[in-house]
N, C-alpha and C positions, 0 to 999 in steps of 0.2 A: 558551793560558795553562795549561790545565790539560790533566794527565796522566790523571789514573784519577780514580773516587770510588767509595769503597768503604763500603758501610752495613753494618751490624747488623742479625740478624736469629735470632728464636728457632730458627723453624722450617724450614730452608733448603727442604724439600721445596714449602713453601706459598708461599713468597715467590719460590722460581723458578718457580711455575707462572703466580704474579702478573705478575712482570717478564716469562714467558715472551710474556704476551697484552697487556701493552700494547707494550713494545719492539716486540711483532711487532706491531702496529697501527703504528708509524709506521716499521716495513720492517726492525728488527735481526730477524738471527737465534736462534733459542734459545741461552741460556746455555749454557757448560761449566761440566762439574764436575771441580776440579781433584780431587787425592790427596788433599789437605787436608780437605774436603768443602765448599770453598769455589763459589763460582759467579760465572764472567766472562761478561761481553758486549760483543765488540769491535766496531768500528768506526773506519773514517777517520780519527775526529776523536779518538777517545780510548776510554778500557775506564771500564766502569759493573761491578761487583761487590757481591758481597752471602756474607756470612761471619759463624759465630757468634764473638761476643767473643774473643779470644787468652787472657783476662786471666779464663776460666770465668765472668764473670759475667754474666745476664742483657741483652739488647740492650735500649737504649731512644732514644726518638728525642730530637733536640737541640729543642728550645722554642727557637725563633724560628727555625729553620733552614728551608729550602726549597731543595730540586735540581729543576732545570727542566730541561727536555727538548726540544728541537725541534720541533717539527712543520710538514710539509711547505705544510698549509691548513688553513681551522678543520674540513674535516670527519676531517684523520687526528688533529688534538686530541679533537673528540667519540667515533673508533673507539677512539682511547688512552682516555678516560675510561669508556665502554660496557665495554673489557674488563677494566679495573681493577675497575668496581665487581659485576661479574661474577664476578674470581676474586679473591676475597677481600678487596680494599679498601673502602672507605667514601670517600664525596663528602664534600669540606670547602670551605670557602670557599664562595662566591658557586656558582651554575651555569654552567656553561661558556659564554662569550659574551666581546664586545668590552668592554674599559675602556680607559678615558684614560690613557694616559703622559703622563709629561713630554716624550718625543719622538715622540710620535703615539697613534695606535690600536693593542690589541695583542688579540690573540685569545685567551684564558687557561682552561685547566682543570685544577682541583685536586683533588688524593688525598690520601689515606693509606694506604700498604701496610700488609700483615699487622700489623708490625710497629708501625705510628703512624709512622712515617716521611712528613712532609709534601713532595707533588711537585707538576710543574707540569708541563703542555704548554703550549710556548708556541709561536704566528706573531702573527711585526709584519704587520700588515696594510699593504698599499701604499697 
């Protein structure tokens, strides 16, 4: 369904080093940096990105938003949360562990980038 998702971000050097160590906790490669001084992260399934505002003003995160992220089992959601909150993110939400769906069990761990940008790893558990 989806093509890219692209966040906001003050400081591109802190926030690629953040995405650099969780991405790579659940297997992306390090970001590029385009001419823009933009920063992509490809994959299979689609491109994740991170760029100062177009429009010069300050980045801020959306209040009620969340990007979730894949992960392989709960322990590459726990390496994703270890290395977020490692380079420069902060823990939000609950501690990373099982909650109730409505369509079953689901493994869940929550961040905030540099930025306040709220994320998720997430596996359905079988």
């Amino acid at each position: 369904m989806f093509s890219h998702i692209m966040v906001g971000a003050n400081d591109i050097e802190a926030s690629k080093a953040f995405y650099d160590a969780t991405l790579g906790a659940l297997g992306c490669k390090p970001g590029v940096m385009d001419d823009k001084g933009r920063c992509f992260y490809f994959t299979d399934s689609g491109i994740f990105a991170i760029t100062k505002p177009l429009n010069g003003e300050p980045a801020s995160h959306g209040n009620g938003s969340t990007i979730g992220f894949a992960a392989a089992s709960p322990e590459a959601a726990d390496a994703w949360h270890a290395a977020g909150v490692a380079n420069g993110g902060s823990a939000c939400e609950d501690a990373p562990g099982i909650r109730e769906g409505a369509n079953g069990q689901l493994y869940l761990a929550y961040l905030r980038d540099p930025a306040g940008n709220k994320l998720c790893a997430l596996y359905r558990v079988a």
